[in-house]
PyMOL Python script that loads the backbone (N, CA, C, O; Angstrom):
from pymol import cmd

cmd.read_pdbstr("""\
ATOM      1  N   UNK A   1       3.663   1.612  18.233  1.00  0.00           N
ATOM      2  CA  UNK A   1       3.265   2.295  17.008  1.00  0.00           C
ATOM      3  C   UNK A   1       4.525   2.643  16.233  1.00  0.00           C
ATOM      4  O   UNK A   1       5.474   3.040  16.909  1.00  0.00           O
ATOM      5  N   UNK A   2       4.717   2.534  14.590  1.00  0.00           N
ATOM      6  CA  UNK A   2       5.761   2.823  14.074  1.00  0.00           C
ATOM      7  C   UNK A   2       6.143   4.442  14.066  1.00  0.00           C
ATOM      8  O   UNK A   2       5.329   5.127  14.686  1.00  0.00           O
ATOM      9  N   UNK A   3       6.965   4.975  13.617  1.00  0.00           N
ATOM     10  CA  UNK A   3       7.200   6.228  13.763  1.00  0.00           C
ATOM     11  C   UNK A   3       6.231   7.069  12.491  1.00  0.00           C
ATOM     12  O   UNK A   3       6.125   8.295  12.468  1.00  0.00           O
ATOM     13  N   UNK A   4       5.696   6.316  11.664  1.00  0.00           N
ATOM     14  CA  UNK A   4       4.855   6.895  11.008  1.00  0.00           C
ATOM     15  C   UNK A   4       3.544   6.869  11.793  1.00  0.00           C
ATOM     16  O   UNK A   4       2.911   5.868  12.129  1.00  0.00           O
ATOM     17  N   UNK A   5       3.341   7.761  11.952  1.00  0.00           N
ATOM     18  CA  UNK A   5       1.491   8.483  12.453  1.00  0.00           C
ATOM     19  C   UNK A   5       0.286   7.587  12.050  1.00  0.00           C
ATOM     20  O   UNK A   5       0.277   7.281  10.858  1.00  0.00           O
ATOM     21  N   UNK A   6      -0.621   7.161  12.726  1.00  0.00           N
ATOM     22  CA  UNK A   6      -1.720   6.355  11.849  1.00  0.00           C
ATOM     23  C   UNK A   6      -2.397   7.487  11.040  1.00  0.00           C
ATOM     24  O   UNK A   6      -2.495   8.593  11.572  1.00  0.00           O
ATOM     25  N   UNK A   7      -2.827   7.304   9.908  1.00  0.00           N
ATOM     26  CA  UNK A   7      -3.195   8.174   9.149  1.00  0.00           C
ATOM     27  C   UNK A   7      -4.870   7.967   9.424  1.00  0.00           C
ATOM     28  O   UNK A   7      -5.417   6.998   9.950  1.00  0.00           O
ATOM     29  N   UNK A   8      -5.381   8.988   8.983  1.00  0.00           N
ATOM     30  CA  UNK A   8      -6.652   8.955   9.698  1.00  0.00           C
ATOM     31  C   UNK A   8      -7.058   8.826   8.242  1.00  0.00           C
ATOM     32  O   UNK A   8      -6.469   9.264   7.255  1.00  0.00           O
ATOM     33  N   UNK A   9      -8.573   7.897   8.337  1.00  0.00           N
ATOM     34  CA  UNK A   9      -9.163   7.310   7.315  1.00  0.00           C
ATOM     35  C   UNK A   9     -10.006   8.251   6.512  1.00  0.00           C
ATOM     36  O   UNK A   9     -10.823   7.946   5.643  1.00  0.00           O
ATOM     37  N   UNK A  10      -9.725   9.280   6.880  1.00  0.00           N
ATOM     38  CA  UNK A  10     -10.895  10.504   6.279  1.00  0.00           C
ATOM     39  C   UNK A  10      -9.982  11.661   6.047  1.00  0.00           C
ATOM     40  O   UNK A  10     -10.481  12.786   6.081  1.00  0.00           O
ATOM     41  N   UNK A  11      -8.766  11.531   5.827  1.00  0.00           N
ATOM     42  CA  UNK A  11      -7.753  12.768   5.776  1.00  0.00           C
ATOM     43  C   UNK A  11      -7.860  13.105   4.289  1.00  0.00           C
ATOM     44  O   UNK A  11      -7.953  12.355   3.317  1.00  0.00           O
ATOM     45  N   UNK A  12      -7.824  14.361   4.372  1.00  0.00           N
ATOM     46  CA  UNK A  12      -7.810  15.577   3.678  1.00  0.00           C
ATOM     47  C   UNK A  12      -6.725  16.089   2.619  1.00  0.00           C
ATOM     48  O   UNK A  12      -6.849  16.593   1.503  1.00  0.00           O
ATOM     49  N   UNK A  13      -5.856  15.835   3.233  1.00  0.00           N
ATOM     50  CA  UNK A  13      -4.079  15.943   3.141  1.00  0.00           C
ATOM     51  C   UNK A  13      -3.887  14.886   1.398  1.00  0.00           C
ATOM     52  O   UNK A  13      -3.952  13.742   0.949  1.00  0.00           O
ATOM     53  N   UNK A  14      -3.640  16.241   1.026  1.00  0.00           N
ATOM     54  CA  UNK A  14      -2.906  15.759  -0.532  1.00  0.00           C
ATOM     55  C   UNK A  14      -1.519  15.451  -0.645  1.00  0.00           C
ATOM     56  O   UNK A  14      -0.584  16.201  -0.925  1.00  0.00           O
ATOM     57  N   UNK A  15      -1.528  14.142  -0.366  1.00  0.00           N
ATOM     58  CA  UNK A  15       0.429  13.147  -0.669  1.00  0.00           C
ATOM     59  C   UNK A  15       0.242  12.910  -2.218  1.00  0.00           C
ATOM     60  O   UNK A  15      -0.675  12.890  -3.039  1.00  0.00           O
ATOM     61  N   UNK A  16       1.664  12.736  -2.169  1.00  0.00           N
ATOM     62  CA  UNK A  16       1.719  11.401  -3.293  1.00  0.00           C
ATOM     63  C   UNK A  16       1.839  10.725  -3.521  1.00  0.00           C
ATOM     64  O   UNK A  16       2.940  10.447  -3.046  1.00  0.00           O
ATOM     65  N   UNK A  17       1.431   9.761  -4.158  1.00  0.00           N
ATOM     66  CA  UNK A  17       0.936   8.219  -4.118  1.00  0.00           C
ATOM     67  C   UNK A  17       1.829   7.417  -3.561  1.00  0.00           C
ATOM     68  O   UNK A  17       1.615   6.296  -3.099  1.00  0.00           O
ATOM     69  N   UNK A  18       3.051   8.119  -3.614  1.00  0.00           N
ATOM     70  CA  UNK A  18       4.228   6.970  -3.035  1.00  0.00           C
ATOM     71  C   UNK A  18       4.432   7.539  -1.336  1.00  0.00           C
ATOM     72  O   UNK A  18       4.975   6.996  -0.374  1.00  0.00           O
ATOM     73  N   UNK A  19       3.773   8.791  -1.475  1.00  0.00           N
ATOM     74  CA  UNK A  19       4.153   8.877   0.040  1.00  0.00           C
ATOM     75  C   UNK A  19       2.636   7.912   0.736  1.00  0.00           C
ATOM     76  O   UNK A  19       2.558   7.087   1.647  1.00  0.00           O
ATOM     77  N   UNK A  20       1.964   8.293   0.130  1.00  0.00           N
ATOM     78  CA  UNK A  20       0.436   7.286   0.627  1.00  0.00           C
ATOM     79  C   UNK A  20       0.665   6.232   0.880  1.00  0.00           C
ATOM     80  O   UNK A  20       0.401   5.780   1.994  1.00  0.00           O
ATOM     81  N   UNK A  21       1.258   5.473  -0.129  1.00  0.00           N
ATOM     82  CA  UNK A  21       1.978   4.079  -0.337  1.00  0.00           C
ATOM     83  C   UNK A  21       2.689   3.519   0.716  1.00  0.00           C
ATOM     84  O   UNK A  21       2.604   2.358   1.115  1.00  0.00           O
ATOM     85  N   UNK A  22       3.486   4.524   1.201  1.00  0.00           N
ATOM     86  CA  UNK A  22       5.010   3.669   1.943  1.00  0.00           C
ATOM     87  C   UNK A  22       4.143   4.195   3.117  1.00  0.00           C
ATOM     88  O   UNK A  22       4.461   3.416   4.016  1.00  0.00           O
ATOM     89  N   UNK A  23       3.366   4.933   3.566  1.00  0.00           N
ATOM     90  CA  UNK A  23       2.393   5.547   4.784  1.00  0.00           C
ATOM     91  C   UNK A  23       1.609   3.683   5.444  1.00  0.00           C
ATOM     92  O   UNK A  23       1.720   2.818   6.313  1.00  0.00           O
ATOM     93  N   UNK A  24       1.092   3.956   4.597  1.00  0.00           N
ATOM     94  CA  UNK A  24      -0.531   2.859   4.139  1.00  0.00           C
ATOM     95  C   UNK A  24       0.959   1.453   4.431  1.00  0.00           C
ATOM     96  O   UNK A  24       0.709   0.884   5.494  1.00  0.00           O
ATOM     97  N   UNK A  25       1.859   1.057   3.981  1.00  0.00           N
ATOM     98  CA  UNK A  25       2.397   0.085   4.045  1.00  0.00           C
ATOM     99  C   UNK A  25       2.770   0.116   5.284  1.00  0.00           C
ATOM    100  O   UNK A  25       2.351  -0.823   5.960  1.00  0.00           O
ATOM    101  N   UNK A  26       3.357   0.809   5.760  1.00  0.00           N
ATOM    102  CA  UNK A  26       4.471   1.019   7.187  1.00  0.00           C
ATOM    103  C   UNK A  26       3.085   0.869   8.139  1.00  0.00           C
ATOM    104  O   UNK A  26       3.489   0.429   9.215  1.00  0.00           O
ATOM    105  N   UNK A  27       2.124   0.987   8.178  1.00  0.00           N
ATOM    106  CA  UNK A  27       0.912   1.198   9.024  1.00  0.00           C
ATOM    107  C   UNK A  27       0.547  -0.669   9.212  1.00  0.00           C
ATOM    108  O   UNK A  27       0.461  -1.303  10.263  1.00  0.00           O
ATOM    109  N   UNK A  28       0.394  -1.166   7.789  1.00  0.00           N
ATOM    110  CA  UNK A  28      -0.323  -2.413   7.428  1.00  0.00           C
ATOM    111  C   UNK A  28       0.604  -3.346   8.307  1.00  0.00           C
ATOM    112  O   UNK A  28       0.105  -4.266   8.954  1.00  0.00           O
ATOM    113  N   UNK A  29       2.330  -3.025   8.323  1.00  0.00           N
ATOM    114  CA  UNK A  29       3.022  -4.165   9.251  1.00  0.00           C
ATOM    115  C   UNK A  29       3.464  -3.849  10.128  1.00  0.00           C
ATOM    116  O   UNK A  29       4.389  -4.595  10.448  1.00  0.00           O
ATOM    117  N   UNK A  30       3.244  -2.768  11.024  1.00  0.00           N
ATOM    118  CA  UNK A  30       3.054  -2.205  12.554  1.00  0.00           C
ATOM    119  C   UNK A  30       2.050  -3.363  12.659  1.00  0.00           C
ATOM    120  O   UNK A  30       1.053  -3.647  11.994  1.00  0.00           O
ATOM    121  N   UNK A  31       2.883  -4.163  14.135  1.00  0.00           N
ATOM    122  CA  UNK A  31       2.268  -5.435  14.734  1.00  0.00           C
ATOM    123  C   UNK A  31       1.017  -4.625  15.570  1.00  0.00           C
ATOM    124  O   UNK A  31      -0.018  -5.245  15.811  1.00  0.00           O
ATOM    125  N   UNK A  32       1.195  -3.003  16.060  1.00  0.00           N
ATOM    126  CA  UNK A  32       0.121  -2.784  16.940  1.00  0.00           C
ATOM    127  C   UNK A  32      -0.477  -1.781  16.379  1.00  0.00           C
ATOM    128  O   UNK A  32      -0.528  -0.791  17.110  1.00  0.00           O
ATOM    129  N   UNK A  33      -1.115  -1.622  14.997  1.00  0.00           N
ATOM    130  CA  UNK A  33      -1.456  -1.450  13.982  1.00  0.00           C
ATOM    131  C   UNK A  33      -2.907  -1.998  14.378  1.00  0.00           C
ATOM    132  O   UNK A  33      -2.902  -3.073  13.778  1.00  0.00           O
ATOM    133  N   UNK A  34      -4.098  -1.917  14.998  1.00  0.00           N
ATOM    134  CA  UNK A  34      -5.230  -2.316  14.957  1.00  0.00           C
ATOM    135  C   UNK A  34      -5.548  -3.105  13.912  1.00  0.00           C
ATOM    136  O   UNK A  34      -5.223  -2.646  12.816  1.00  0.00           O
ATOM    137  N   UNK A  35      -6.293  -4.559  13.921  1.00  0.00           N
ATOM    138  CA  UNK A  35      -6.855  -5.011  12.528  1.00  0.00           C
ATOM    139  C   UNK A  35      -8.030  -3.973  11.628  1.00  0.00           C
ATOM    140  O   UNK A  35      -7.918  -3.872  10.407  1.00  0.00           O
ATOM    141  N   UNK A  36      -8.872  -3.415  12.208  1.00  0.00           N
ATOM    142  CA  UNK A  36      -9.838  -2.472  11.594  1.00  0.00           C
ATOM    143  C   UNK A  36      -9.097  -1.464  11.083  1.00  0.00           C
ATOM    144  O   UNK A  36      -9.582  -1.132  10.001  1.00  0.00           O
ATOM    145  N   UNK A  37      -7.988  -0.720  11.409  1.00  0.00           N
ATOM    146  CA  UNK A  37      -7.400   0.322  10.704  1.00  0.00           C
ATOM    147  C   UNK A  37      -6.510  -0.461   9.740  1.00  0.00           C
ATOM    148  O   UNK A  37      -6.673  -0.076   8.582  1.00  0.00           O
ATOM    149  N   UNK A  38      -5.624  -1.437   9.871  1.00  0.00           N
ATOM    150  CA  UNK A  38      -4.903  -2.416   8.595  1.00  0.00           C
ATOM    151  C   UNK A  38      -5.794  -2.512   7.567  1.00  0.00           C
ATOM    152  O   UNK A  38      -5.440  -2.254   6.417  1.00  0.00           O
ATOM    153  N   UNK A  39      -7.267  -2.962   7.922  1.00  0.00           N
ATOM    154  CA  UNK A  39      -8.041  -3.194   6.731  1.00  0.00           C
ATOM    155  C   UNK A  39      -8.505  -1.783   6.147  1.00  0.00           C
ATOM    156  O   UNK A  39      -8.597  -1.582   4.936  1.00  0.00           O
ATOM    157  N   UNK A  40      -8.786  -0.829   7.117  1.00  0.00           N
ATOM    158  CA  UNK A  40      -8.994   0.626   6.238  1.00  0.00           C
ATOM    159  C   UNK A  40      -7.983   1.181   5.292  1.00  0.00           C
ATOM    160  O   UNK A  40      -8.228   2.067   4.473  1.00  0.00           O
ATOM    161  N   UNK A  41      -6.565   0.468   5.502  1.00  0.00           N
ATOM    162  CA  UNK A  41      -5.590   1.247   4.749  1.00  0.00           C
ATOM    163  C   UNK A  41      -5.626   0.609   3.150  1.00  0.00           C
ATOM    164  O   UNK A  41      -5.457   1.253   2.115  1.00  0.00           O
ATOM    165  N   UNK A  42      -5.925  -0.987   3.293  1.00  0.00           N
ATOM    166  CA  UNK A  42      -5.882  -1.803   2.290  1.00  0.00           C
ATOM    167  C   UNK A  42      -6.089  -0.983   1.009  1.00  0.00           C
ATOM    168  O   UNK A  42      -5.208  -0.738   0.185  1.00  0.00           O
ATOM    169  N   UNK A  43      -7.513  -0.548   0.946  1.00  0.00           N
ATOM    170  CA  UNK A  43      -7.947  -0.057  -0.141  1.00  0.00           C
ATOM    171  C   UNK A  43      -7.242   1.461  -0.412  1.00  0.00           C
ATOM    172  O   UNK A  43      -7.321   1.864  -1.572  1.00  0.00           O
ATOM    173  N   UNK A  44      -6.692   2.164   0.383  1.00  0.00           N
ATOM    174  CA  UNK A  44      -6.293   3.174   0.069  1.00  0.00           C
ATOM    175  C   UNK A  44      -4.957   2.673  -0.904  1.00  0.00           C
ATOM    176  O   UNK A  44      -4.762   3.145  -2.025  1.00  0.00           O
ATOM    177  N   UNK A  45      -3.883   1.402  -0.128  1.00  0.00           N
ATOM    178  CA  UNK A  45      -2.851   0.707  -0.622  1.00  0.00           C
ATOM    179  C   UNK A  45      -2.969   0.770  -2.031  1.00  0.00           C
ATOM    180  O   UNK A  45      -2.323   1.390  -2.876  1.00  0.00           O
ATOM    181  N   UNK A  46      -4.006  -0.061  -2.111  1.00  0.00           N
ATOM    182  CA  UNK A  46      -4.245  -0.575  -3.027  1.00  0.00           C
ATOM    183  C   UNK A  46      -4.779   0.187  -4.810  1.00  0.00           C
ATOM    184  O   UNK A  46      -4.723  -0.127  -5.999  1.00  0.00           O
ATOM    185  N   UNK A  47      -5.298   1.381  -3.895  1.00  0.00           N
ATOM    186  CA  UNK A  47      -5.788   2.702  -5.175  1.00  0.00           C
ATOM    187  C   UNK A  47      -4.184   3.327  -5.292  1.00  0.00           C
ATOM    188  O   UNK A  47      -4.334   4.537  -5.456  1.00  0.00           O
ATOM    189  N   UNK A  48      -3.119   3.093  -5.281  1.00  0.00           N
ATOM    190  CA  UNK A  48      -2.091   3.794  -5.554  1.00  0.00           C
ATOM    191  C   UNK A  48      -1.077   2.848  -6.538  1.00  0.00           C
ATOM    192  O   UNK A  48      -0.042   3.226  -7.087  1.00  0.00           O
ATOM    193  N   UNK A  49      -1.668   1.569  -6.587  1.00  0.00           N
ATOM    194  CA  UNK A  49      -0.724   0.419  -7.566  1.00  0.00           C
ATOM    195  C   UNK A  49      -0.879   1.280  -8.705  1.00  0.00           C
ATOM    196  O   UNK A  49       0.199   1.870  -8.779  1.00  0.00           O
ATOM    197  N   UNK A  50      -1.453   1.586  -9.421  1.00  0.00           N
ATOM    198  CA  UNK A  50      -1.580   1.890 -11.101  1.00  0.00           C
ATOM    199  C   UNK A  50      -0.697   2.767 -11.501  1.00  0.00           C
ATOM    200  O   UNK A  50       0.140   2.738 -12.403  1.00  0.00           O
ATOM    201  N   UNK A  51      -1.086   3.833 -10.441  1.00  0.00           N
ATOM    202  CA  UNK A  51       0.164   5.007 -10.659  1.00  0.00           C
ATOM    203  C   UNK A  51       1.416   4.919 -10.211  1.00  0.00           C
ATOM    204  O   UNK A  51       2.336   5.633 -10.610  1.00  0.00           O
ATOM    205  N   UNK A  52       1.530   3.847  -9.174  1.00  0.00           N
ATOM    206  CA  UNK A  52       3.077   3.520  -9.020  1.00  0.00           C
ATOM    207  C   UNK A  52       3.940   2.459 -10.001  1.00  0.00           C
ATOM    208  O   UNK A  52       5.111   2.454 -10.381  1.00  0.00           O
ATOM    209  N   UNK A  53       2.726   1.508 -10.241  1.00  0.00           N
ATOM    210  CA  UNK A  53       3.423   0.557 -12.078  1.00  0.00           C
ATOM    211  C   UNK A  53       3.458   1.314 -13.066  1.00  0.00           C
ATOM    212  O   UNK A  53       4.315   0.960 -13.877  1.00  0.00           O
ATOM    213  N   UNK A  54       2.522   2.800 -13.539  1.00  0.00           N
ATOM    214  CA  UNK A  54       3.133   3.853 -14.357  1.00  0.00           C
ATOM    215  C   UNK A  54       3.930   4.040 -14.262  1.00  0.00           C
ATOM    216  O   UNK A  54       4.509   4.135 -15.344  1.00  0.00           O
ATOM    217  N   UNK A  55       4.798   4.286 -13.043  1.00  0.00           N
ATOM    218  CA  UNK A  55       5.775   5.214 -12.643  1.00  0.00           C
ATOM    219  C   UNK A  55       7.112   4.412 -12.810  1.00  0.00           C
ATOM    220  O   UNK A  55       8.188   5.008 -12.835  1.00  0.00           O
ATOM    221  N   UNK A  56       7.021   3.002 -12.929  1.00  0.00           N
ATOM    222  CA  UNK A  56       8.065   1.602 -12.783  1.00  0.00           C
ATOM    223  C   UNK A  56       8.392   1.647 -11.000  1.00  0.00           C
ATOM    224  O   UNK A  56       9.265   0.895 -10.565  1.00  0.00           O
ATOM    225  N   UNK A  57       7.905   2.240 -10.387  1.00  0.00           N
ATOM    226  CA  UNK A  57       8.379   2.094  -8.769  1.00  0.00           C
ATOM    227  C   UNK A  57       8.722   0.161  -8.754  1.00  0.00           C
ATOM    228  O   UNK A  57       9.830  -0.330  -8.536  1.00  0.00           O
ATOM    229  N   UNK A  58       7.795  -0.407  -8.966  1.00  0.00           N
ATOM    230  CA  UNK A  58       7.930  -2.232  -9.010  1.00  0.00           C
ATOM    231  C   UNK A  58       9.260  -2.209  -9.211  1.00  0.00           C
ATOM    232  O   UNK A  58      10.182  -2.469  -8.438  1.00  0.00           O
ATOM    233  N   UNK A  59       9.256  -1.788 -10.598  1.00  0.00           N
ATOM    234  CA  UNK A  59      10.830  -2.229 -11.217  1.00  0.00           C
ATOM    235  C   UNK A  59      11.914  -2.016 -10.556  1.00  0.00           C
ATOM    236  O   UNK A  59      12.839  -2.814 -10.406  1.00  0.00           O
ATOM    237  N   UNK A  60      11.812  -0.721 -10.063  1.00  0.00           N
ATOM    238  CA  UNK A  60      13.218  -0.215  -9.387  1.00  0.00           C
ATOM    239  C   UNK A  60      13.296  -0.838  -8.025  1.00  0.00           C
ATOM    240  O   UNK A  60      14.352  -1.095  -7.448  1.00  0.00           O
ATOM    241  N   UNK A  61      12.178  -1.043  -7.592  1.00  0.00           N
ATOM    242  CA  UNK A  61      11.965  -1.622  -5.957  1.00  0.00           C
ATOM    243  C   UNK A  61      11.512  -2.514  -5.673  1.00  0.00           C
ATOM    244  O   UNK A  61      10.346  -2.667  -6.037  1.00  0.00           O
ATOM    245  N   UNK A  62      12.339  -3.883  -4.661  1.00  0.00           N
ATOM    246  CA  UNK A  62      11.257  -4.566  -4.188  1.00  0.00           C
ATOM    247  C   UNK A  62      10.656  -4.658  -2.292  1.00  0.00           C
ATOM    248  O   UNK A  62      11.185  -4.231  -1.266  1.00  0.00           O
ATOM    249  N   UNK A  63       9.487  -5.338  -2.507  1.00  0.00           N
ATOM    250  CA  UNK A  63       9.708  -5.000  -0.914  1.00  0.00           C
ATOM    251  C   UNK A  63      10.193  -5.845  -0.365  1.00  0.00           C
ATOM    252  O   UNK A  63      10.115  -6.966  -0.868  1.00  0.00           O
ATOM    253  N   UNK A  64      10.853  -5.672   0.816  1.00  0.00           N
ATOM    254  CA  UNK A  64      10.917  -6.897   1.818  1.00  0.00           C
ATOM    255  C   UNK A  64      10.306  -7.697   2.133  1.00  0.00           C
ATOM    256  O   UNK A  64      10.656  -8.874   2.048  1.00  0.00           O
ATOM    257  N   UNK A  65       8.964  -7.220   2.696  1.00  0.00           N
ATOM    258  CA  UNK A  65       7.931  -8.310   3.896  1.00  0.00           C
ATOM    259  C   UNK A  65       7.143  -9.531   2.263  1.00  0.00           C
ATOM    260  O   UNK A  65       6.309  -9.387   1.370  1.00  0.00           O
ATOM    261  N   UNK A  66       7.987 -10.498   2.692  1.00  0.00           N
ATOM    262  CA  UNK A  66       7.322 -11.582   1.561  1.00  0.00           C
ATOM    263  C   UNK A  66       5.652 -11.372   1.224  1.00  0.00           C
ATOM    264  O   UNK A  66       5.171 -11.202   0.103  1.00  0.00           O
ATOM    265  N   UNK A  67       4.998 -11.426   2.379  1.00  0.00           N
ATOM    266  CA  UNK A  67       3.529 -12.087   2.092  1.00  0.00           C
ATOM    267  C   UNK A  67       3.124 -10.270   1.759  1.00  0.00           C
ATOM    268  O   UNK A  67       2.181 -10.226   0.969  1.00  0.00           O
ATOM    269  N   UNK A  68       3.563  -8.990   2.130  1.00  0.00           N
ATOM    270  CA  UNK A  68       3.040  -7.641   1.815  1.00  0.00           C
ATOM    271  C   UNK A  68       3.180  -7.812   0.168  1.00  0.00           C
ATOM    272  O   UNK A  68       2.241  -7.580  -0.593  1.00  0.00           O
ATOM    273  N   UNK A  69       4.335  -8.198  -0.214  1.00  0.00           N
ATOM    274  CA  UNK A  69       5.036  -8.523  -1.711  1.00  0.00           C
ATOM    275  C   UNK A  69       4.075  -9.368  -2.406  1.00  0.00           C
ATOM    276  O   UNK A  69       3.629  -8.885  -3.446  1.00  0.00           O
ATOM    277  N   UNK A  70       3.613 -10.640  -2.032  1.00  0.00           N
ATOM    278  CA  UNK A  70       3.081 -11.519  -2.701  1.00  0.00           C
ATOM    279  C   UNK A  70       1.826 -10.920  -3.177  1.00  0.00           C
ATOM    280  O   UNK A  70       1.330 -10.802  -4.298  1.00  0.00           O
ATOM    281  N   UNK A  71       1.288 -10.416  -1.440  1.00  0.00           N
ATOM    282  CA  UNK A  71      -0.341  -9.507  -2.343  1.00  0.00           C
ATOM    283  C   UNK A  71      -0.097  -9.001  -3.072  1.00  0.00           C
ATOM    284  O   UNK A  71      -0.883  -9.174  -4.003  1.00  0.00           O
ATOM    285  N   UNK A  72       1.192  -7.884  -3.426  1.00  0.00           N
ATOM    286  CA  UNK A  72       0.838  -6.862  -4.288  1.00  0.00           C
ATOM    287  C   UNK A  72       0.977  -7.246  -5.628  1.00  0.00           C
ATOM    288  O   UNK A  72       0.410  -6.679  -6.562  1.00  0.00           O
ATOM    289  N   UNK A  73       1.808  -8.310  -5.736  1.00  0.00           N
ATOM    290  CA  UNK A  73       2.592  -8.866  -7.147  1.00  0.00           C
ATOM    291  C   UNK A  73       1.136  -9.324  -7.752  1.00  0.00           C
ATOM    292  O   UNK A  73       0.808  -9.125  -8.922  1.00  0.00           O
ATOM    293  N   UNK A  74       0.093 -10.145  -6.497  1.00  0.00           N
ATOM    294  CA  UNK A  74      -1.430 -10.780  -7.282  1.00  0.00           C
ATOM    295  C   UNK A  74      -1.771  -9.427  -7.563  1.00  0.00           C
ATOM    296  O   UNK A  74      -1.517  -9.077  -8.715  1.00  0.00           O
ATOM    297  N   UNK A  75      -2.254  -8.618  -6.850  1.00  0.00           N
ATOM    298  CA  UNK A  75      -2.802  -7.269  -6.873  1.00  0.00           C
ATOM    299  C   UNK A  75      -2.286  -6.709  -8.771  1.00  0.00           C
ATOM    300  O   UNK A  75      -2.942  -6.576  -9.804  1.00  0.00           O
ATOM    301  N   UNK A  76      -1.393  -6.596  -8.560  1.00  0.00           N
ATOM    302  CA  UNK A  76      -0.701  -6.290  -9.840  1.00  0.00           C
ATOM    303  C   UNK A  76      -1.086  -6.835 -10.717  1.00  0.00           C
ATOM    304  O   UNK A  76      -1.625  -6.177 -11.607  1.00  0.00           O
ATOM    305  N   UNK A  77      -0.991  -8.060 -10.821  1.00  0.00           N
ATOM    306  CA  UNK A  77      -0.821  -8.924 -11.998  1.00  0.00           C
ATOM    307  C   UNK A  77      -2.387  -8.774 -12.415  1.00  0.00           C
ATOM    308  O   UNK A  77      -2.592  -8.763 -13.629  1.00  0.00           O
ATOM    309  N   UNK A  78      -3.655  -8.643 -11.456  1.00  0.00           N
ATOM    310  CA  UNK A  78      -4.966  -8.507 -11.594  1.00  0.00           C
ATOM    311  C   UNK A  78      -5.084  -7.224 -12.463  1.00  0.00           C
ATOM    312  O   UNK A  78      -6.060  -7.239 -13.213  1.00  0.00           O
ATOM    313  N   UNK A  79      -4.180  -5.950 -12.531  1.00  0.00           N
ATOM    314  CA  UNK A  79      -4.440  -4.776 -12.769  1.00  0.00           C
ATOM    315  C   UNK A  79      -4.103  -5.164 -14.546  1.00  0.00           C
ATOM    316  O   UNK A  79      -4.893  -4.814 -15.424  1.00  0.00           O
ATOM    317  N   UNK A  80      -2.781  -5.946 -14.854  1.00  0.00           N
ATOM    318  CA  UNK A  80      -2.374  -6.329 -15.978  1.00  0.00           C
ATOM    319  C   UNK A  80      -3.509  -7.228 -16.789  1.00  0.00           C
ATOM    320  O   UNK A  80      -3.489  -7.159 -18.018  1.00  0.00           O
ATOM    321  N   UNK A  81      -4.485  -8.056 -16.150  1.00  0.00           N
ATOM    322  CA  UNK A  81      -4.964  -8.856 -16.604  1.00  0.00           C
ATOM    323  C   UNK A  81      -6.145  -9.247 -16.224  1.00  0.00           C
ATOM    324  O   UNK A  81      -6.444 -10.424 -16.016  1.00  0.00           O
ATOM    325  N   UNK A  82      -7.195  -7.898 -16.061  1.00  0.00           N
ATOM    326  CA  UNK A  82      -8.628  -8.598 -14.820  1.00  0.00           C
ATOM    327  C   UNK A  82      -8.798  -9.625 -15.393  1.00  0.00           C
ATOM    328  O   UNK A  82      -8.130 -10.271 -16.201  1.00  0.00           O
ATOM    329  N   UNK A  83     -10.059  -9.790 -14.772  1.00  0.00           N
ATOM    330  CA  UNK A  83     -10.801 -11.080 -14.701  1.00  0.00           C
ATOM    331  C   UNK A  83      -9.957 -12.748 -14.772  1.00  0.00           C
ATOM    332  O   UNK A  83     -10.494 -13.850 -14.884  1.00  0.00           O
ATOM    333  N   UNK A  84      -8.718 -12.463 -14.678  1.00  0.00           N
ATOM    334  CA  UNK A  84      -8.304 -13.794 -14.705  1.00  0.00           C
ATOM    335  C   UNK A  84      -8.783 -14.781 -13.918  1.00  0.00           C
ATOM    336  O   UNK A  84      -8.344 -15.925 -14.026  1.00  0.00           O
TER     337      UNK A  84
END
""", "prot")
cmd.dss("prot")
cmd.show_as("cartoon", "prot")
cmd.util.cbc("prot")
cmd.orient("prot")
């Protein structure tokens, strides 16, 4: 398990989006990271893009793990441009 805590899927606990973010990420590429909890984090991941491309976090940062990167860049680019 990484040194970040699995976050429990029903928590209470008011972060901020970037701490949710780098939480929800560090969880998703922990190899012993359960697949059912990876997929519970997805959507949490994923409800924090808008306010972190408000914020330019993208700009200033990139990530490492290629294929975590690639989703988010589609992820992104979907937020810039639904229905494409």
């Amino acid at each position: 398990m990484s040194p970040i805590q699995l976050i429990s899927v029903k928590t209470d606990i008011s972060k901020s989006p970037l701490e949710t973010f780098v939480a929800c990420a560090h969880q998703m590429l922990d190899p012993a990271t359960p697949e059912a909890v990876r997929r519970a984090m997805e959507p949490r991941l994923l409800a924090q893009l808008p306010t972190l491309r408000a914020l330019g976090v993208f700009d200033l940062f990139e990530l490492r793990d290629a294929a975590l990167r690639t989703w988010l860049n589609d992820e992104l680019a979907e937020l810039v441009s639904p229905g494409r």
